[in-house]
SEKEGU-768146 format. One record per atom (N, C-alpha, C, O): x, z, y. Coordinates in steps of 0.1 Angstrom, whole numbers, padded with zeros to 4 digits, always signed. Example, Ala and Ser with C-alpha at 12.3 -4.5 7.8 and 13.67 -1.06 7.14 Angstrom:
REM SEKEGU-768146
+0132+0078-0057;+0123+0078-0045;+0132+0078-0033;+0142+0085-0033;+0128+0071-0022;+0137+0071-0011;+0129+0079+0000;+0134+0080+0011;
REM end
This chain:
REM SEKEGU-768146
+0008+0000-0012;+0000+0000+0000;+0009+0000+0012;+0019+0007+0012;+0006-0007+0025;+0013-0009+0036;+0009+0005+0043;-0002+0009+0048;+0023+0013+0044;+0024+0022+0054;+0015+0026+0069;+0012+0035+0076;+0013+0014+0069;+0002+0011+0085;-0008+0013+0079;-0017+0014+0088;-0013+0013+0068;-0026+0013+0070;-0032+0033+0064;-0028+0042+0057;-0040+0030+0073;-0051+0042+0071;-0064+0046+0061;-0076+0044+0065;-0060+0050+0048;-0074+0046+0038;-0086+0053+0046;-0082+0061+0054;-0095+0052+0046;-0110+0052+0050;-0115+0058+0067;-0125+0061+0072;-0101+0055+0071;-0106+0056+0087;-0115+0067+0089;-0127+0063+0090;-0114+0083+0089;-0123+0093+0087;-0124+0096+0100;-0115+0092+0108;-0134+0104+0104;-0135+0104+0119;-0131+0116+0124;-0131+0126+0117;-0126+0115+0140;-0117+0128+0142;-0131+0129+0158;-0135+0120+0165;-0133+0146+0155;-0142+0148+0170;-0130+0158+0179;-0125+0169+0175;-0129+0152+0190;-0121+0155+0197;-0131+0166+0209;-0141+0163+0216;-0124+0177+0208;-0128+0184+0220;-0125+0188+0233;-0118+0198+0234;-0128+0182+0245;-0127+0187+0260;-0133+0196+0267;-0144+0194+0271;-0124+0210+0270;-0137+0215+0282;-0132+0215+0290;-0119+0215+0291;-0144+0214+0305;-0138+0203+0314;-0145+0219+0325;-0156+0224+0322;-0138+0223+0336;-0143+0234+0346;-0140+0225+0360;-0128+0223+0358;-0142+0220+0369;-0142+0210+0382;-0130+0204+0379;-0119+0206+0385;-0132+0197+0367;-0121+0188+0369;-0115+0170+0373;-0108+0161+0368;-0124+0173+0387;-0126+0162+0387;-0111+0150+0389;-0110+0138+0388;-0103+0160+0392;-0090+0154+0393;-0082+0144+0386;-0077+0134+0391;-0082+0150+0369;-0080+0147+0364;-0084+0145+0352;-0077+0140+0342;-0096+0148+0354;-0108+0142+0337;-0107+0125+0336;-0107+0121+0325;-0106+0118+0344;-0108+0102+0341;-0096+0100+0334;-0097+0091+0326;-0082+0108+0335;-0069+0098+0332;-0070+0106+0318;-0066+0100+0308;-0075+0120+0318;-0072+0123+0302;-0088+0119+0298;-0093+0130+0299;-0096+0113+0297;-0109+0107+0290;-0098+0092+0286;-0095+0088+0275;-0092+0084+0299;-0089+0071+0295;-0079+0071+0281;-0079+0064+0271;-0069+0084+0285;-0056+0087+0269;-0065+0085+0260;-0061+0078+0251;-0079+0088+0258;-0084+0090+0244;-0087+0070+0241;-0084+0061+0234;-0096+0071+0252;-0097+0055+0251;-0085+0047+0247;-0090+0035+0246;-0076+0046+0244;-0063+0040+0247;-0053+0046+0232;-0043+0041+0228;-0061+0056+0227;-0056+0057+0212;-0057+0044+0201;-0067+0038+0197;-0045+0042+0196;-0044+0032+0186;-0056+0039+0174;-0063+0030+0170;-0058+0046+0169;-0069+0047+0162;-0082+0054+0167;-0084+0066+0169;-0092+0043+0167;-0109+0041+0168;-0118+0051+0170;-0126+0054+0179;-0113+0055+0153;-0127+0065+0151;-0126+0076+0152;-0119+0083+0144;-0133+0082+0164;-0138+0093+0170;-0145+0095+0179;-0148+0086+0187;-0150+0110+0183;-0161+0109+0189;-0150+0123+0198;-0141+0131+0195;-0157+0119+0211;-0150+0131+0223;-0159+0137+0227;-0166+0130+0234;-0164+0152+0225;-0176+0159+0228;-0167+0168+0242;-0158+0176+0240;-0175+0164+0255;-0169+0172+0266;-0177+0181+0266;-0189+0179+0267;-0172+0195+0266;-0179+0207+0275;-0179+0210+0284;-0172+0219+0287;-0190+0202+0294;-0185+0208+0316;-0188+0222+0313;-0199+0224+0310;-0179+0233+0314;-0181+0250+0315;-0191+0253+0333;-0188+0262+0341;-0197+0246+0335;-0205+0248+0350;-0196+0248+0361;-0190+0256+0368;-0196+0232+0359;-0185+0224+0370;-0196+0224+0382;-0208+0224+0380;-0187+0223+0395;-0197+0224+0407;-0189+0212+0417;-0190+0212+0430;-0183+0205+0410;-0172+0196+0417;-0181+0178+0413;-0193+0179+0413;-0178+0170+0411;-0184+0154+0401;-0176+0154+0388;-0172+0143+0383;-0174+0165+0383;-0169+0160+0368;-0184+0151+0361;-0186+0141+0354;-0193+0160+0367;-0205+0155+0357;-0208+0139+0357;-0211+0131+0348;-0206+0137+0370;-0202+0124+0374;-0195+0114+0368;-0199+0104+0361;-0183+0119+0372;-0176+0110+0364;-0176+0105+0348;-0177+0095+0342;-0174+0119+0344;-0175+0117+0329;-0193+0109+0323;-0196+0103+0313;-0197+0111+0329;-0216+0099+0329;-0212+0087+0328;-0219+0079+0322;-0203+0084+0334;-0199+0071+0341;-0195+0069+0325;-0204+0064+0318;-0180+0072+0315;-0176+0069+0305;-0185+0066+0297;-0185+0056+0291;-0196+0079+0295;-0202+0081+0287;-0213+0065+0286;-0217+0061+0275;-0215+0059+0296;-0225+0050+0297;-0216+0036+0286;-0221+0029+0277;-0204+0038+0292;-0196+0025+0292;-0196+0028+0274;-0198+0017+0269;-0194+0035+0268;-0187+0038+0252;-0196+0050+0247;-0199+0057+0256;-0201+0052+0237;-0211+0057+0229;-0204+0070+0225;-0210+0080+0225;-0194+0069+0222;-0183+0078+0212;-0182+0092+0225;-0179+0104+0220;-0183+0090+0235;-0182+0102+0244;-0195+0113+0247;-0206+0108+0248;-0193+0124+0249;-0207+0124+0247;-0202+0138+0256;-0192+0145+0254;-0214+0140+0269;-0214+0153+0279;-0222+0163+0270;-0229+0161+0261;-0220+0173+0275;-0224+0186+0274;-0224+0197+0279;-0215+0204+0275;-0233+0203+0291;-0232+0208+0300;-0239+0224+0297;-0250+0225+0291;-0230+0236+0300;-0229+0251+0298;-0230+0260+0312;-0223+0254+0320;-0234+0268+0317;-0232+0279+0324;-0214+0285+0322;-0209+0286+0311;-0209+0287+0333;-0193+0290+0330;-0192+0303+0323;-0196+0313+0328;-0188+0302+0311;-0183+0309+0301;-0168+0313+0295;-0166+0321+0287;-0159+0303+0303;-0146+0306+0303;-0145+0291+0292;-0153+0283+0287;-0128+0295+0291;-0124+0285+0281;-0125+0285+0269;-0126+0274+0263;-0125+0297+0260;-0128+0300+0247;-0139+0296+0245;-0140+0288+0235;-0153+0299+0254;-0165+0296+0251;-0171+0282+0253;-0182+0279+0251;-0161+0273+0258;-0164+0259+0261;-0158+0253+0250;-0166+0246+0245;-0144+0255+0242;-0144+0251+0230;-0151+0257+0217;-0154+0248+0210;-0153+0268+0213;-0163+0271+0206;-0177+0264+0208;-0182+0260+0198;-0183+0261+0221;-0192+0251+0218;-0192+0238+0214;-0202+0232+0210;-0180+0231+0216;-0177+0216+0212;-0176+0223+0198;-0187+0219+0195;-0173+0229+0190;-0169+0230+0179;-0181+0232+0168;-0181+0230+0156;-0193+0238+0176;-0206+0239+0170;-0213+0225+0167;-0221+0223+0159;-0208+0216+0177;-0210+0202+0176;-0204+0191+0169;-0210+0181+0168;-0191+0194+0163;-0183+0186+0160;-0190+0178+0144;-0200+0184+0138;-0184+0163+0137;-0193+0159+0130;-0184+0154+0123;-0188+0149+0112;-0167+0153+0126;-0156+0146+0121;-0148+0153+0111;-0150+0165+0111;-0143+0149+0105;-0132+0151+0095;-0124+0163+0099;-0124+0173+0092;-0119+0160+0110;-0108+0166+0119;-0105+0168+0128;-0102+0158+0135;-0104+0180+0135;-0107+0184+0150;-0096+0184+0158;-0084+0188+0155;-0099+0180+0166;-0082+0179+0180;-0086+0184+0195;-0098+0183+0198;-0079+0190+0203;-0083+0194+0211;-0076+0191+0223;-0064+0195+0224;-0081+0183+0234;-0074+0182+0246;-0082+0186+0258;-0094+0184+0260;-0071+0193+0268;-0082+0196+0278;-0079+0186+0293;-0071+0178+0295;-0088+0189+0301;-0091+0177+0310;-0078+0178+0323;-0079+0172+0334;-0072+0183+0319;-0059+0177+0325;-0049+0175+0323;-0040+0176+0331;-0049+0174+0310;-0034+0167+0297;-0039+0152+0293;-0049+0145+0296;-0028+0151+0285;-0026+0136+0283;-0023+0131+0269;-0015+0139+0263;-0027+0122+0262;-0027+0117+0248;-0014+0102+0253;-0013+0094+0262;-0007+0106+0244;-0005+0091+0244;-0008+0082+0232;-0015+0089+0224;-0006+0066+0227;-0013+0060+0223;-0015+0061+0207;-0024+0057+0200;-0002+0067+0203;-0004+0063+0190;-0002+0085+0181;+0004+0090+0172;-0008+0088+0188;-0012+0106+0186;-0023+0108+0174;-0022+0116+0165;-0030+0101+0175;-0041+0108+0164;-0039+0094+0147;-0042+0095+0136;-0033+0083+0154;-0027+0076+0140;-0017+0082+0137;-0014+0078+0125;-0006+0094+0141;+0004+0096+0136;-0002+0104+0126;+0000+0104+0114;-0008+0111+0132;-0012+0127+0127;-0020+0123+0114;-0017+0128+0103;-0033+0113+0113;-0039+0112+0102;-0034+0102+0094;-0042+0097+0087;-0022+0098+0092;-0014+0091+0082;-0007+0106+0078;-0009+0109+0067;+0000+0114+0086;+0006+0127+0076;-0005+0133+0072;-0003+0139+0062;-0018+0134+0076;-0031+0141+0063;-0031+0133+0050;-0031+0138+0039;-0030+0122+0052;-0031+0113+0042;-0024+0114+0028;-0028+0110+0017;-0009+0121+0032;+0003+0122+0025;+0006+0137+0024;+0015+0138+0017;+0003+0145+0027;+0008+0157+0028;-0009+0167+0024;-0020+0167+0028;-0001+0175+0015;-0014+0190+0016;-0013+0201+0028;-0010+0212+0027;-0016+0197+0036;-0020+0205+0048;-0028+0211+0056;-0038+0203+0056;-0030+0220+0063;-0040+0223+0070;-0039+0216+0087;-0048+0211+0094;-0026+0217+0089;-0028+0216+0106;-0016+0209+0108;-0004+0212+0105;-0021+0200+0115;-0006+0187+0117;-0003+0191+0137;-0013+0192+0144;+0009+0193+0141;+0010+0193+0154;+0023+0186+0155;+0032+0186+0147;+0024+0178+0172;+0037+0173+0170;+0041+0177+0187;+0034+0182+0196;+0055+0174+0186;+0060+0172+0199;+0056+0166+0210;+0048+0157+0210;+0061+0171+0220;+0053+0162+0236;+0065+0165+0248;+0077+0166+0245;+0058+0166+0260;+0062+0168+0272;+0051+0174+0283;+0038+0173+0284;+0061+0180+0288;+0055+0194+0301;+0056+0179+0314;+0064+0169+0315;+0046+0184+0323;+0048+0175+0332;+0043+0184+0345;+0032+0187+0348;+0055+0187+0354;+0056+0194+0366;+0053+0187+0380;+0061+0178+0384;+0043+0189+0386;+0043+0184+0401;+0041+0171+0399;+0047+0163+0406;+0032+0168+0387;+0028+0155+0381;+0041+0144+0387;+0036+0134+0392;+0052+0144+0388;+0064+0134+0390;+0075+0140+0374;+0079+0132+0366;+0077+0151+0373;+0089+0153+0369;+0088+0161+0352;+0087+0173+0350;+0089+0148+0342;+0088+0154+0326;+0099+0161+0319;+0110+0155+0320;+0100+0170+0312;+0110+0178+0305;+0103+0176+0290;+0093+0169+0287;+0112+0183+0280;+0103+0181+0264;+0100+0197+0265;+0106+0207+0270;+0086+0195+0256;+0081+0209+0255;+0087+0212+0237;+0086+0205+0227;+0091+0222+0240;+0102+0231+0230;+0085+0230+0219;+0074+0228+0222;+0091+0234+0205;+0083+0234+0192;+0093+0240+0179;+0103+0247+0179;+0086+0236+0170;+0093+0240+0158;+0090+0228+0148;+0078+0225+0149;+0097+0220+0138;+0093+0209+0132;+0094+0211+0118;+0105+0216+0115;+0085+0208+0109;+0088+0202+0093;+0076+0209+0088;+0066+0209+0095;+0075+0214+0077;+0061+0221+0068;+0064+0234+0064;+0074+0238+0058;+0053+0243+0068;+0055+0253+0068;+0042+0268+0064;+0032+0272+0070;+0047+0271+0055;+0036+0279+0048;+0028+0290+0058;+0031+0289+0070;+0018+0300+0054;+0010+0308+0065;+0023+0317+0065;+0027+0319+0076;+0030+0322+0056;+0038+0334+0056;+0047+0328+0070;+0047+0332+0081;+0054+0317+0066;+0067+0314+0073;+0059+0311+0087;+0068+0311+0096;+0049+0308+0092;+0042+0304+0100;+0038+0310+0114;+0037+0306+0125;+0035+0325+0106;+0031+0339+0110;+0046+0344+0113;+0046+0348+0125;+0051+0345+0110;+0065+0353+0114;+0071+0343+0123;+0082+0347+0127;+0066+0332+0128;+0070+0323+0143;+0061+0324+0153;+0063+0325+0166;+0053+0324+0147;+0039+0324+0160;+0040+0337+0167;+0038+0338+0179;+0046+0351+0158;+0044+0364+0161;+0051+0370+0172;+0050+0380+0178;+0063+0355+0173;+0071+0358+0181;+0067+0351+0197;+0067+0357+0208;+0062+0339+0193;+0052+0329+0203;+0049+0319+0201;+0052+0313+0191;+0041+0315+0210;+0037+0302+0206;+0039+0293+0209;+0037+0289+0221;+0046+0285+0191;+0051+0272+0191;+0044+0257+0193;+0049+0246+0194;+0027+0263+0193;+0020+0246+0192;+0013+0247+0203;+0004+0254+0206;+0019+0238+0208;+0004+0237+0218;-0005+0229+0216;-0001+0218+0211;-0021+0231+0221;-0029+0232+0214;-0036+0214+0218;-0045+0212+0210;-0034+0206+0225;-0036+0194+0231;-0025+0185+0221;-0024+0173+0222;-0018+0193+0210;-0010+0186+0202;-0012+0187+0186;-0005+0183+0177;-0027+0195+0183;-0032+0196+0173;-0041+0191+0165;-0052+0191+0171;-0043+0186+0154;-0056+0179+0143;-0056+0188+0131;-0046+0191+0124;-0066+0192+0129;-0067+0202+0119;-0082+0201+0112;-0093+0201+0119;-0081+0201+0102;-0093+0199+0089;-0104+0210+0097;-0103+0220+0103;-0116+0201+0093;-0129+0208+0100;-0132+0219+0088;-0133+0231+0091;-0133+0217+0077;-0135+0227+0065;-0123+0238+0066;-0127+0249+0062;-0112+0236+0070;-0103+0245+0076;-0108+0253+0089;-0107+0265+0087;-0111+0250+0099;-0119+0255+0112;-0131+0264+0106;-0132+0276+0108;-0140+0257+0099;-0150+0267+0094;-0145+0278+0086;-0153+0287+0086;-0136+0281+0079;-0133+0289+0070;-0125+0301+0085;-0129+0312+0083;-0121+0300+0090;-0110+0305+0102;-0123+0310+0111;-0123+0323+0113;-0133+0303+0118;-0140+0309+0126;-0135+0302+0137;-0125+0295+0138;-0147+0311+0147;-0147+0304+0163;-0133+0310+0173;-0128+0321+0168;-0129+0306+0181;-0118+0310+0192;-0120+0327+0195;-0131+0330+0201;-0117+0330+0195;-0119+0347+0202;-0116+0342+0218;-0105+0337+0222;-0128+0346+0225;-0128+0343+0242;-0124+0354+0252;-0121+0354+0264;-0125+0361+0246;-0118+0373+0251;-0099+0370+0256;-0092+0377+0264;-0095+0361+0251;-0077+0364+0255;-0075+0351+0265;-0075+0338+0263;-0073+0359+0276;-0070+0351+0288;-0059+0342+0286;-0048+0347+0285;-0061+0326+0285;-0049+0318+0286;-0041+0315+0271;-0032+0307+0269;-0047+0326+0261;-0040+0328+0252;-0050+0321+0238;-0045+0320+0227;-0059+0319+0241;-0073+0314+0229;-0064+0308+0218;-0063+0314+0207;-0056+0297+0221;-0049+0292+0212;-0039+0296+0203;-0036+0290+0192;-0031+0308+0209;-0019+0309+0201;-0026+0321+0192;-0020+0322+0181;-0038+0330+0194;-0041+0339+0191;-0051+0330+0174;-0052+0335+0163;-0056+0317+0179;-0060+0308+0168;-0052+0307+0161;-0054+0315+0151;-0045+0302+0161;-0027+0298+0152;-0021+0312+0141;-0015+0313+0130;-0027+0321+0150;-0019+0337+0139;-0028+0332+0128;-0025+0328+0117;-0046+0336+0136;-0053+0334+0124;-0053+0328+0113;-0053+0331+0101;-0052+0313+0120;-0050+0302+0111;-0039+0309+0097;-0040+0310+0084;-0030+0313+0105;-0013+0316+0093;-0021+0328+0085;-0020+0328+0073;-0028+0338+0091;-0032+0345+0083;-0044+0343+0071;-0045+0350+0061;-0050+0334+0074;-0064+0326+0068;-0056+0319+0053;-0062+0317+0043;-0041+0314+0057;-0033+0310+0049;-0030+0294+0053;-0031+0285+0045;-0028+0292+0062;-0031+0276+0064;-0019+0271+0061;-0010+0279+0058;-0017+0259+0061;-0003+0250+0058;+0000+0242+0070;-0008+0233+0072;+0012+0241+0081;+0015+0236+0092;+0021+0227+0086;+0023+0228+0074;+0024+0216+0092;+0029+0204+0095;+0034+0200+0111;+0027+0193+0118;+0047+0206+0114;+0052+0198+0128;+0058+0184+0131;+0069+0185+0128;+0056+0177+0134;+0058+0165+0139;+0069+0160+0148;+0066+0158+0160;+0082+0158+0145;+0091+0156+0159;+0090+0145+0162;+0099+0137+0159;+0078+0141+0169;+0079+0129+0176;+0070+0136+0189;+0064+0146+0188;+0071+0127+0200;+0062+0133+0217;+0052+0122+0217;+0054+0110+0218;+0040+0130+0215;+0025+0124+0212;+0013+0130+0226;+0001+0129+0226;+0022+0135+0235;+0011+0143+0246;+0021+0143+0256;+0033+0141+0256;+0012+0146+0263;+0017+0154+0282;+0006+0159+0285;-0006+0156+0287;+0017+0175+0286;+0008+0188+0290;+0011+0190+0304;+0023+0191+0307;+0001+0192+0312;+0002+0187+0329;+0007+0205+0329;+0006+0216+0323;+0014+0202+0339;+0017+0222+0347;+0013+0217+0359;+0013+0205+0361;+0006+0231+0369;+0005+0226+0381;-0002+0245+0385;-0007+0253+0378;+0000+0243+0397;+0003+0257+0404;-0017+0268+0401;-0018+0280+0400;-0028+0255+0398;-0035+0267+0397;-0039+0266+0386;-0052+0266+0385;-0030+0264+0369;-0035+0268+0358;-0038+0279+0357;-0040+0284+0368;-0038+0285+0351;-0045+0296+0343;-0034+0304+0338;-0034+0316+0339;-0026+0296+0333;-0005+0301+0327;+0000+0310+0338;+0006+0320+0337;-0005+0302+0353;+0004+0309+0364;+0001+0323+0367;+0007+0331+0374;-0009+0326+0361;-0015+0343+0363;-0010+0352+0354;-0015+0356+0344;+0002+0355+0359;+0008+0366+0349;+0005+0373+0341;+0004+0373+0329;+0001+0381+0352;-0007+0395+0350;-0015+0396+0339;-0010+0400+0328;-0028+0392+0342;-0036+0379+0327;-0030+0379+0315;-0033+0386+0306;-0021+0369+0317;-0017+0364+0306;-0006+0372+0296;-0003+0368+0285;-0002+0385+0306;+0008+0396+0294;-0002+0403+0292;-0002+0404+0280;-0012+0409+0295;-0022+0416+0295;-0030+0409+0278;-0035+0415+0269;-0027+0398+0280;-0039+0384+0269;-0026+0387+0256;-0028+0392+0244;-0015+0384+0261;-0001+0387+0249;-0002+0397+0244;-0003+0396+0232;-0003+0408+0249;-0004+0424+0239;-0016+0422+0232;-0014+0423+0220;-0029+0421+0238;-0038+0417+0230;-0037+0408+0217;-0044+0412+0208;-0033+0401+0217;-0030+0389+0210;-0020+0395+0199;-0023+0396+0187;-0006+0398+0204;+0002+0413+0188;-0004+0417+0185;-0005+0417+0173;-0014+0428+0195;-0021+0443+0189;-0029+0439+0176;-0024+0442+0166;-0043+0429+0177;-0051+0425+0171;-0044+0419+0154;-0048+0421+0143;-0034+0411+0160;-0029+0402+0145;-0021+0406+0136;-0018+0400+0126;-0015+0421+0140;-0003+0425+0134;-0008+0427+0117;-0020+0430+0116;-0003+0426+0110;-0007+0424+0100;+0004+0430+0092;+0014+0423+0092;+0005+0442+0083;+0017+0447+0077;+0019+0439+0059;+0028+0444+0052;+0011+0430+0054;+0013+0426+0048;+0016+0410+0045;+0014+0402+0036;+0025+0410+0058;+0027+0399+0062;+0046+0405+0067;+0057+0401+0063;+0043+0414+0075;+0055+0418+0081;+0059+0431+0067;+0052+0439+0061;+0076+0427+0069;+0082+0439+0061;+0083+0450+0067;+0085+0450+0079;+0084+0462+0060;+0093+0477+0069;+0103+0474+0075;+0106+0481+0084;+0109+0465+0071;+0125+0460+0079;+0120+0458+0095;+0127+0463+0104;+0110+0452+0096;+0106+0440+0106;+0098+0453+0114;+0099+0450+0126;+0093+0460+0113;+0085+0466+0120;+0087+0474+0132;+0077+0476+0140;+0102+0479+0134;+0107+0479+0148;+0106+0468+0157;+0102+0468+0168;+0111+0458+0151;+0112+0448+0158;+0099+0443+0162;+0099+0436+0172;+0085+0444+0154;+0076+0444+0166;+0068+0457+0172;+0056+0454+0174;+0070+0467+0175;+0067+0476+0182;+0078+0472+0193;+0074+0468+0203;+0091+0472+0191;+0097+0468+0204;+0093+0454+0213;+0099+0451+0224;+0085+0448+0207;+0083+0431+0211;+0072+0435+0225;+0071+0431+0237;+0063+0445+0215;+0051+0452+0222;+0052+0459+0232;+0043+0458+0240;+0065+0470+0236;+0066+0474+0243;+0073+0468+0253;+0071+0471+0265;+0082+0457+0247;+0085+0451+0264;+0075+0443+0269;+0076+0439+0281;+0064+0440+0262;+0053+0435+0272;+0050+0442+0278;+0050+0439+0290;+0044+0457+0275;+0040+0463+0287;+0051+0468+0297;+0046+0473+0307;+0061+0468+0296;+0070+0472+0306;+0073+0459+0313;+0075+0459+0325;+0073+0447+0305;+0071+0431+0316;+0061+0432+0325;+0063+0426+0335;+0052+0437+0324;+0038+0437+0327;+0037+0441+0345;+0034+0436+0355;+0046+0458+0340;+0046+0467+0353;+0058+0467+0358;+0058+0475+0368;+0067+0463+0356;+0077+0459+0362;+0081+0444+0372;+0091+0442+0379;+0070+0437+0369;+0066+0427+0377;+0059+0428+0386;+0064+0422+0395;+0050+0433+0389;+0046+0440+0404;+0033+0447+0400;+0023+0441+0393;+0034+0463+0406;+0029+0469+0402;+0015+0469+0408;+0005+0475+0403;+0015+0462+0418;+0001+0462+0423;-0009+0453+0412;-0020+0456+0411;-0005+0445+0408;-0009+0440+0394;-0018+0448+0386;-0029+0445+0384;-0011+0458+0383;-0016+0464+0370;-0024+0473+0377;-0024+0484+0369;-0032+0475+0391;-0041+0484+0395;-0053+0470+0395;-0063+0470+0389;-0048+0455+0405;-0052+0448+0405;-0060+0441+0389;-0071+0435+0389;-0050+0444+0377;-0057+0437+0367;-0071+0443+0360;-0078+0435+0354;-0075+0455+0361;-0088+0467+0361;-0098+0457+0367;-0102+0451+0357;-0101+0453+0376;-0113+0447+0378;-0113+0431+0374;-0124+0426+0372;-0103+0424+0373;-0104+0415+0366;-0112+0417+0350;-0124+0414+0347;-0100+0424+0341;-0103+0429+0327;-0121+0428+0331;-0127+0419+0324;-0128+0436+0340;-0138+0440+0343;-0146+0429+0345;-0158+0430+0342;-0141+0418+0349;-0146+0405+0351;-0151+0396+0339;-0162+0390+0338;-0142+0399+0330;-0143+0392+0320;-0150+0398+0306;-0154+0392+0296;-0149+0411+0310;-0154+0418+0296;-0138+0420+0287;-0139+0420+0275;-0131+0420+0290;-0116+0420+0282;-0111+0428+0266;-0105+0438+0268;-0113+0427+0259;-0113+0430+0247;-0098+0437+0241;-0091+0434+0232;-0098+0452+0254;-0084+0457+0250;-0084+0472+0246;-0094+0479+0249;-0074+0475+0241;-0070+0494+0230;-0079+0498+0249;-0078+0492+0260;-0087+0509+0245;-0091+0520+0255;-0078+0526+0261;-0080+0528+0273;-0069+0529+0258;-0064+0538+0260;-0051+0531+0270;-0043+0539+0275;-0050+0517+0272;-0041+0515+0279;-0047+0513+0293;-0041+0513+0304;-0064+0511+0290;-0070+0510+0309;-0073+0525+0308;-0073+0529+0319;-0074+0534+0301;-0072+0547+0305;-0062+0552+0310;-0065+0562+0317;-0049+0547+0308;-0039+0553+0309;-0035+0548+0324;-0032+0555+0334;-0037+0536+0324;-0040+0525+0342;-0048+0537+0349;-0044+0541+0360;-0060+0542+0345;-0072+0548+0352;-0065+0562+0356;-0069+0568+0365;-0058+0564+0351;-0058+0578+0351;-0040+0586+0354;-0038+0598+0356;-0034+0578+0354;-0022+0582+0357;-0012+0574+0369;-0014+0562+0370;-0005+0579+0375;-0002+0572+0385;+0006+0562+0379;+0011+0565+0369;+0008+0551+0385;+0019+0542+0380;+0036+0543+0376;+0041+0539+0366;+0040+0550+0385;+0051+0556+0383;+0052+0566+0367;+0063+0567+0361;+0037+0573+0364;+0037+0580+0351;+0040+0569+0341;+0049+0566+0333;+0028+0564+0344;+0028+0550+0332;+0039+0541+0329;+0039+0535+0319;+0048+0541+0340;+0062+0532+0339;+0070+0537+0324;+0072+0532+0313;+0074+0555+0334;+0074+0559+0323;+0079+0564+0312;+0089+0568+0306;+0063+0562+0311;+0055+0563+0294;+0059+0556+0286;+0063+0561+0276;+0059+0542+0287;+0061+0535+0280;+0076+0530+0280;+0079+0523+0271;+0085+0534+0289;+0099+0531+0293;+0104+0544+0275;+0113+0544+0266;+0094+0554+0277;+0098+0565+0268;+0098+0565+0252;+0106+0570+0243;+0083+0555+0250;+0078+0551+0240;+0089+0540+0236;+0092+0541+0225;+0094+0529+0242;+0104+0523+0239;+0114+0528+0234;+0119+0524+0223;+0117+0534+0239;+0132+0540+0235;+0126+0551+0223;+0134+0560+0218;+0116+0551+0219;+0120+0565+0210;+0114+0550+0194;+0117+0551+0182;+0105+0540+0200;+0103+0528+0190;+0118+0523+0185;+0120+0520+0173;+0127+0524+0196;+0147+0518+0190;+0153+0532+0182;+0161+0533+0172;+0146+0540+0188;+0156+0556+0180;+0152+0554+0168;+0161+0552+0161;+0138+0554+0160;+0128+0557+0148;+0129+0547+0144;+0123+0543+0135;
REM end
């Protein structure tokens, strides 16, 4: 059989959630258009855009059948892909958001390695793109890789990003919906699960995306986002995954996040309380107690103390 070819062309539903993006939803809607393989269907979620995303994306939708709107009350980003995901009808799920980038031959790479390989989740290499002029490569990890070996990378951070992913829909169901609760972090906190669920990775060194950076993502919010990191260790730690060997080494992982946290500016972590509060934030009681109730300088620390006695023990 010729290499090029793809047996039964199975369909991949691609998910976008799209929050006023009117900026840049046309050029990542066109990447999908512009893939060398066909069949799929792109289910956008507008999360209660107030900008013409709804607009524009109507416009596609008229022109090609395969696209399809779907419009939500703002529920954040977890809750915009969990709803594409309730919708999905394909083989194999991929996820880009509305201001990243596919390049052309991304989803034929990935479903020729399903084709050949027992895997759960194929991801490949890309590029970071700053101040939309200036591309660097976005760092990964490459080859096939079991949930054990998978889990002990992810635990450290996260290697996939998620606009570089296809993964078995019978795999998704068995794993469950995104936990919406972790600010910025939805996906890498997916990926533990996944390793824990037992999945089988497949990295790709080839650059199949462009992941846009730009000053008001969601990444640029610190605070947030170590706040979403500890959350994200606390929840997945898993001791039958990690040895006794290994188990300093993540209590210490843990504690320099929260000393990253407040040691970055402390007005932050008085400032992060009503956020958390914003969102419903899904964190240990005892560390917004500990925010609530002790001065900052205590809480420094506390945790400055707890470290060092996590290196002693």
């Amino acid at each position: 059989m010729d290499s090029n070819i793809i047996p039964d062309f199975p369909l991949v539903s691609i998910i976008m959630p799209a929050f006023n993006a009117e900026k840049y939803i046309s050029k990542s809607i066109e990447s999908v258009l512009a893939q060398c393989y066909s069949n799929w269907e792109l289910i956008i979620i507008d999360d209660g855009s107030d900008d013409n995303t709804a607009f524009l994306v109507n416009k596609f939708c008229i022109q090609d059948n395969r696209i399809k709107y779907n419009y939500q009350l703002n529920k954040k980003l977890g809750s915009a892909r969990n709803s594409g995901l309730k919708l999905v009808t394909g083989k194999y799920v991929a996820f880009l958001d509305s201001d990243d980038l596919w390049l052309p031959n991304k989803l034929k790479c990935q479903i020729k390695a399903f084709e050949n390989k027992n895997i759960d989740i194929v991801y490949t290499s890309g590029y970071k793109l700053h101040a939309d002029k200036d591309l660097f490569d976005y760092p990964s990890v490459f080859g096939i890789f079991n949930s054990l070996e998978m889990y002990d990378i992810l635990f450290n951070e996260n290697v996939i990003p998620i606009l570089s992913v296809l993964i078995k829909t019978e795999f998704v169901r068995e794993v469950g919906f995104q936990e919406i609760n972790n600010f910025g972090c939805e996906d890498w906190d997916y990926w533990i699960r996944c390793a824990l669920n037992g999945g089988t990775f497949y990295g790709i060194n080839e650059k199949h995306f462009i992941y846009r950076v730009h000053d008001n993502g969601m990444s640029r919010n610190f605070a947030l986002m170590r706040i979403s990191e500890i959350n994200v260790l606390r929840k997945n730690y898993n001791n039958t995954y990690y040895k006794n060997k290994l188990l300093s080494k993540i209590k210490n992982k843990l504690f320099e996040h929260f000393i990253l946290l407040i040691n970055h500016d402390r007005k932050y972590v008085i400032n992060i309380i009503d956020e958390l509060i914003k969102i419903k934030f899904s964190i240990s009681y005892f560390i917004v107690m500990l925010i609530l109730k002790l001065r900052i300088n205590i809480f420094n620390n506390y945790f400055q103390h707890l470290f060092y006695l996590s290196k002693k023990y």
